[in-house]
N, C-alpha and C positions, 0 to 999 in steps of 0.2 A: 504494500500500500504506500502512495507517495503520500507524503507529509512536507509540512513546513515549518520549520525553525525560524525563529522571527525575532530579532531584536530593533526595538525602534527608541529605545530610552538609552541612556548611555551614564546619568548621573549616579548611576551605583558605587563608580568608585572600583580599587583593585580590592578583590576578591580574597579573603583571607585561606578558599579552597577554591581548589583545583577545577572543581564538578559546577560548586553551586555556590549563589551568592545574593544578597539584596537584587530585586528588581532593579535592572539598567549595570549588574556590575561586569566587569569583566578581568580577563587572567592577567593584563600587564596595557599599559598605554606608555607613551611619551612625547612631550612636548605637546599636547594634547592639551585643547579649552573642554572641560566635561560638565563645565558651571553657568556657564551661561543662559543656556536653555538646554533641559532635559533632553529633548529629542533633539539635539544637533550636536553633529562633531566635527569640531576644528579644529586649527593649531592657535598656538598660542604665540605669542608676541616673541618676537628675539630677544636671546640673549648677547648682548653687543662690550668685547672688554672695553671701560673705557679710561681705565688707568695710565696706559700707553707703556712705555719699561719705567716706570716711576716706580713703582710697588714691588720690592724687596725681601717684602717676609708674607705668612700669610695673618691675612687681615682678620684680627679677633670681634674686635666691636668698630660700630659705626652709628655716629650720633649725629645729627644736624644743629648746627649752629643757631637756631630759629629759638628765641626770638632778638637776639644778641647779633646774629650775623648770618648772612647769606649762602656762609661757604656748609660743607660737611666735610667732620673730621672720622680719620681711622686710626686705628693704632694696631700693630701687626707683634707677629710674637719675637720677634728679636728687639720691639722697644723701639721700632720705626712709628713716629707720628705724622701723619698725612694729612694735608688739606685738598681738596678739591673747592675752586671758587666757582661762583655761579657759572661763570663764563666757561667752563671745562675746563681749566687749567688745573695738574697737578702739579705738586711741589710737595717734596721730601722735608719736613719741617727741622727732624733731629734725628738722633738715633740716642735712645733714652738708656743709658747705662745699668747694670746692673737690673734686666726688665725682662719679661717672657706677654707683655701685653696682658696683666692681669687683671684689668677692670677701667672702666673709661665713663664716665659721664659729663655733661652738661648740668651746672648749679649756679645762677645766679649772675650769670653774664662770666664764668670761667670753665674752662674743660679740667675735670680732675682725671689724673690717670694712674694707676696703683702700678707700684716695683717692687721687688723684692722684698723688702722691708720698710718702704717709707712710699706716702703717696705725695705725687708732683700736681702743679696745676699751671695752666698756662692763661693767660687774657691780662688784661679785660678783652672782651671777644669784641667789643664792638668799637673799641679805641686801639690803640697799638699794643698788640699782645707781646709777654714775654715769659719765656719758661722759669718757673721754680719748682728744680725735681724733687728739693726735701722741703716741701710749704709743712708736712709732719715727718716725723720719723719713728722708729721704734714700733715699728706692725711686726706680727709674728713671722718667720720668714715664711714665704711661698713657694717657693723657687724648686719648690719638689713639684708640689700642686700644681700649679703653673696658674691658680686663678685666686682673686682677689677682690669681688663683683665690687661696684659701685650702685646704689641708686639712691632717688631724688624721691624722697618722702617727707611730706606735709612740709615742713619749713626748714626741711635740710636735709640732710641724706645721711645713708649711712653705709659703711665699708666693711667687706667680712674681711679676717684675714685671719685663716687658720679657727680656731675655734671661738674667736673674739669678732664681737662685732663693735665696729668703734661706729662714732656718730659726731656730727657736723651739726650744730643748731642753726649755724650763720656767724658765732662769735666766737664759741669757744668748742675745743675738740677733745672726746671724750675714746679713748684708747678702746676702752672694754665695757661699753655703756650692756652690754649682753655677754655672757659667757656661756658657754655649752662647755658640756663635758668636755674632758683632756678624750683627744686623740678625733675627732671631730674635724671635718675640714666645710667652713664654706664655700661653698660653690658659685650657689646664684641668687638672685634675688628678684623678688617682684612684688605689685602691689594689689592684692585682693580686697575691695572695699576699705575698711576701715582699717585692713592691717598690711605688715611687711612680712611677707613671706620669704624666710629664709629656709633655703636648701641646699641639705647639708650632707655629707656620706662619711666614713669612716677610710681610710687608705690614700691612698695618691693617685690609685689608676682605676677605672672605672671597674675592671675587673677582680679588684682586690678582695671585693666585700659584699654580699646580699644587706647591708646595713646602712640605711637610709632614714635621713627624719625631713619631715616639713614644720617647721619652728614658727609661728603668728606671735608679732608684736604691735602693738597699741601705737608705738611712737611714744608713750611717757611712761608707762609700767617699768616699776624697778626691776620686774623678773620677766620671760618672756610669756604669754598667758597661756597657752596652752603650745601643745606639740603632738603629731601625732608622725605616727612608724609607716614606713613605707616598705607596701607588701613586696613589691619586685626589683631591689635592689637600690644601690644608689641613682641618687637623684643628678641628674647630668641636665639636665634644661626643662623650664617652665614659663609660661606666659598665662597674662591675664587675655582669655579669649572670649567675649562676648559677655563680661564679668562671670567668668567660670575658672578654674585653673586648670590647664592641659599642660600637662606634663610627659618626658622621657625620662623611664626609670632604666638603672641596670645598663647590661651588653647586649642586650636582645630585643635592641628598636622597638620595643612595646609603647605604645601610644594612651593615656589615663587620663581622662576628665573627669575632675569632680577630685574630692577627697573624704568624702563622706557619704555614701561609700567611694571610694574609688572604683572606674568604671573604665574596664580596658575597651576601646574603639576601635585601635586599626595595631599591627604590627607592618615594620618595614620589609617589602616581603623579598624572596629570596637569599636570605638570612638561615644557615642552617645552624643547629642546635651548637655546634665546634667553632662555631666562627663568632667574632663580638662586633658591634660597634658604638662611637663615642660623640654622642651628638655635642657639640660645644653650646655654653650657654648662652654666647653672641648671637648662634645662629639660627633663632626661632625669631618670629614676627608678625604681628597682622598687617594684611595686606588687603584690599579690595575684599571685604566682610572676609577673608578665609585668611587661616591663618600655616604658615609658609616654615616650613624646617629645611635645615641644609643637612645634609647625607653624606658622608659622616666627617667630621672633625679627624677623626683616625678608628680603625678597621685592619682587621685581619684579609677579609675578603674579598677576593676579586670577581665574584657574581653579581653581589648588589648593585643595583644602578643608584649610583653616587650623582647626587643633584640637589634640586629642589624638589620636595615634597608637598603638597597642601591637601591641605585639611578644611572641610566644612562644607556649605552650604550658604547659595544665595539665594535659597526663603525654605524659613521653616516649615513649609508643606511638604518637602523633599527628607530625607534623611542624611545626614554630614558622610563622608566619604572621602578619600584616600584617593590623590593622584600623584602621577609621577611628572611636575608640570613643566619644568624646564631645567634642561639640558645647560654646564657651561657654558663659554663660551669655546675653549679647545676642542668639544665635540666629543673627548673623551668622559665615557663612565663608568667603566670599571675597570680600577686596581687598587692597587692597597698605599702608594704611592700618590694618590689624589687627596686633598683635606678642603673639605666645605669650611671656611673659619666663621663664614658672619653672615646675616643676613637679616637687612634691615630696608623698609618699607615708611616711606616719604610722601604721604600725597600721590601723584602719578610715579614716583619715579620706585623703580626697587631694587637695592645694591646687593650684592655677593660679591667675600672673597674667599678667593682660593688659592689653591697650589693642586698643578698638575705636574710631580714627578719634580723637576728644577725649575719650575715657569712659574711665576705667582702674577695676579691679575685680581682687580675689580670688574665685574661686570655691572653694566647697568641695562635693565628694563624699563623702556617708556611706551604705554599701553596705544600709542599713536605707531610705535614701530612696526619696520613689516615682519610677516609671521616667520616661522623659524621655515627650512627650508623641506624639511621634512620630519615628519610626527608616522607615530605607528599605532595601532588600536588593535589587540590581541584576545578573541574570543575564550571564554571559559573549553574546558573542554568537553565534548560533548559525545555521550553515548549513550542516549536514547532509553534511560534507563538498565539498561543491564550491559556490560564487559564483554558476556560470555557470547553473544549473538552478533552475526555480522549485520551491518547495513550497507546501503548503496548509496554512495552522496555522489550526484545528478549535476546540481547546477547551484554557486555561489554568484547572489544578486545582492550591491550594494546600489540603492537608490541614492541622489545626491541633487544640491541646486546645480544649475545648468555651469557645465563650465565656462571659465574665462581663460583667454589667452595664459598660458606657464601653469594655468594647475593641471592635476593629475592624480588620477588614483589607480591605484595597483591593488591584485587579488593575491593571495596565497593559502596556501594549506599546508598542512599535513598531516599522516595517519599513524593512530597507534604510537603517539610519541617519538617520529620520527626527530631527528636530532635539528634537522634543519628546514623552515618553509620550499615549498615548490610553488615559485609565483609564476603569474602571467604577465604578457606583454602590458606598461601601466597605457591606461586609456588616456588620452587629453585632447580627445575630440573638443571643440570648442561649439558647447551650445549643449554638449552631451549629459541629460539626466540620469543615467543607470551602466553600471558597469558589470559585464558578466563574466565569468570563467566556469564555461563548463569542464567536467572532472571528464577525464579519459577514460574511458571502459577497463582500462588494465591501472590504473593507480584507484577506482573507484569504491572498491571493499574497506569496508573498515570497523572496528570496535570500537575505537574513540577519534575523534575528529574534533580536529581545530584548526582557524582559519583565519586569518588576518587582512587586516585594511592600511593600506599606507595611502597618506596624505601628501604631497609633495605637491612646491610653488617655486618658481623663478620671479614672481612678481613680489606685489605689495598685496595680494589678496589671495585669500587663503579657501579651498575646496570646501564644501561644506555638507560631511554626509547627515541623511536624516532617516536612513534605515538600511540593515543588515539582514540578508535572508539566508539561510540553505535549504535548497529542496534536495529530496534525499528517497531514499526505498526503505521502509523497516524490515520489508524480507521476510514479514513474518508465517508467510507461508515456506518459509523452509527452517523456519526453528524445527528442533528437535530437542527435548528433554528426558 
């Protein structure tokens, strides 16, 4: 009997199994728009470096000078500080001695940046700035940890460093205004409503310890007020998303919203149980309602696709979801050798930095740019309810808006897990709504079947599919049981 296989939603997001997933999910995407509107698939805006060889190390945090100054700053792990001015210019500020880029903020018309042992501040930002790298001294040392967060709470901010959190009122500077237990490292920090959420782990390396805490302070409580234990390890990066807190616990890319209960969402997929990876706590951001992780900081693995990831949902009638949305800029995504440092989201604009192998680079996204040049869209796998039975797939139909000059879309399969797609010649008829690949009588048996969509443009405009079919045989007049 023929049948049809029908996907026409696409916001489901990557699929945490193989088989099955949220309505619209499917096995693996990239560079891929899956949010805009459910039932359409694009690509998503380029990724363009725009550091030029300016950038040195790779880039930890990135703060915008607003409302002090027009430029944005970075600071990178060898303690290189960077300004980029409106106008695109960069410029190498310093190279900050004794520093692994341990924490960075904006407070009060000055950029503070944490070292080893003592934090530096530079400005006034919006008059002639100049550096003073010991403005304090005497923080615990870092230099194992390599982090030192900074943020900007109620009327001054406050710095972890090691198991001490100091604090800034505006006047006077208070070392260990919070102390956690001995052996304790802060990490990161964020603000959840009325509190400062500190996140904390035990060890130096993400993988040392399953012992995590989330620490909430008032901003004026002599003690921290409560704390609670984190079920999957340490805490390696958090943000306030949507006033919720999403969090990365642990080496095994698990994704947590909420803290009460805690509520695991999505993991990073293609992560096998032997392999870790270490999100940095620069490299989380909201962006355009969704909220955007860099992949990974460092990593055993050379499977994962190392990039940007996003998370969420543009209306809560849909359910949040997991993509793989953009690719660096070198093109490359997997090795173990590549480090996501930072990623940070501006009004239209959105930075990442990285290191690929010895290259290091800022990239910038502006939502005007043209789209990437090519994105992939990979179906779940499909066996028609049962392994043990063959079927017959006939004819793969993706429906699409009418082309334009340089776009294209290409078909592929393959059966039973073969190792690699078998695609078709790509289509770029121009005016063309549907693209087909029929299956060959001799590659057409299968037990599981998966099938792919590739997007590709030479232009400023990007293909746009609005439904996926396979027609197929279930054969079931030749089961036998």
């Amino acid at each position: 009997m023929k049948k049809l296989l029908i996907q026409k939603y696409f916001n489901g997001g990557i699929s945490e199994s193989e088989k099955e997933g949220a309505r619209g999910s499917f096995y693996f995407s990239n560079n891929l728009d899956i949010y805009s509107d459910s039932s359409k698939l694009s690509l998503n805006s380029l990724t363009t470096k725009n550091s030029g060889t300016t950038v040195v190390d790779l880039v930890k945090w990135i703060k915008a000078g607003t409302p002090y100054s027009t430029n944005t700053y970075f600071y990178g792990n060898a303690g290189h500080v960077y300004v980029r001015a409106s106008n695109g210019t960069w410029t190498d500020l310093q190279t900050t001695s004794n520093s692994y880029g341990q924490g960075f903020e904006i407070y009060n018309d000055y950029l503070y940046y944490t070292q080893n042992t003592q934090i530096g501040r530079y400005g006034t930002l919006s008059g002639t700035p100049a550096f003073d790298d010991d403005w304090q001294t005497g923080l615990n040392d870092t230099s194992t940890t390599k982090f030192a967060p900074i943020k900007a709470f109620q009327a001054g901010f406050a710095v972890g460093h090691g198991n001490y959190l100091g604090w800034w009122d505006g006047s006077v500077w208070d070392t260990d205004r919070i102390v956690l237990p001995p052996g304790f490292n802060i990490r990161t920090l964020d603000v959840l409503d009325e509190y400062l959420v500190i996140g904390a782990w035990r060890g130096t390396a993400i993988t040392d310890t399953e012992d995590g805490y989330l620490v909430f302070w008032d901003g004026t409580s002599t003690y921290a007020n409560f704390f609670i234990r984190v079920p999957d390890g340490a805490v390696s990066a958090m943000i306030n998303s949507r006033n919720r807190l999403l969090s990365t616990y642990g080496s095994s890319g698990n994704l947590y919203l909420g803290y009460n209960p805690f509520q695991k969402v999505a993991q990073i997929p293609k992560l096998t149980n032997t392999k870790y990876i270490d999100v940095y706590p620069g490299a989380i951001t909201n962006w355009k309602g969704l909220t955007l992780i860099g992949v990974a900081g460092a990593t055993d693995s050379a499977s994962i696709y190392q990039g940007i990831y996003q998370y969420g949902t543009k209306n809560d009638k849909y359910g949040e979801a997991l993509n793989f949305g953009y690719t660096i800029s070198s093109g490359n995504t997997s090795a173990t050798n590549i480090s996501i440092g930072s990623v940070q989201g501006f009004g239209d604009e959105l930075y990442i930095g990285w290191k690929d192998n010895t290259t290091y680079g800022v990239d910038r996204i502006i939502q005007t740019a043209s789209p990437f040049a090519t994105g992939t869209w990979e179906s779940l796998i499909f066996d028609d309810g049962s392994v043990g039975r063959d079927k017959l797939a006939l004819v793969i139909k993706v429906n699409h808006l009418p082309l334009v000059s340089g776009e294209s879309i290409q078909l592929g399969y393959k059966t039973n897990r073969a190792s690699s797609y078998t695609t078709d010649t790509a289509n770029s008829t121009v005016g063309s709504t549907e693209t087909r690949l029929p299956i060959k009588a001799s590659a057409a048996r299968f037990r599981e079947f998966q099938f792919e969509v590739v997007l590709a443009t030479s232009g400023s405009t990007s293909p746009t599919v609005t439904e996926v079919s396979l027609l197929y045989d279930n054969l079931l007049e030749e089961a036998k049981y």
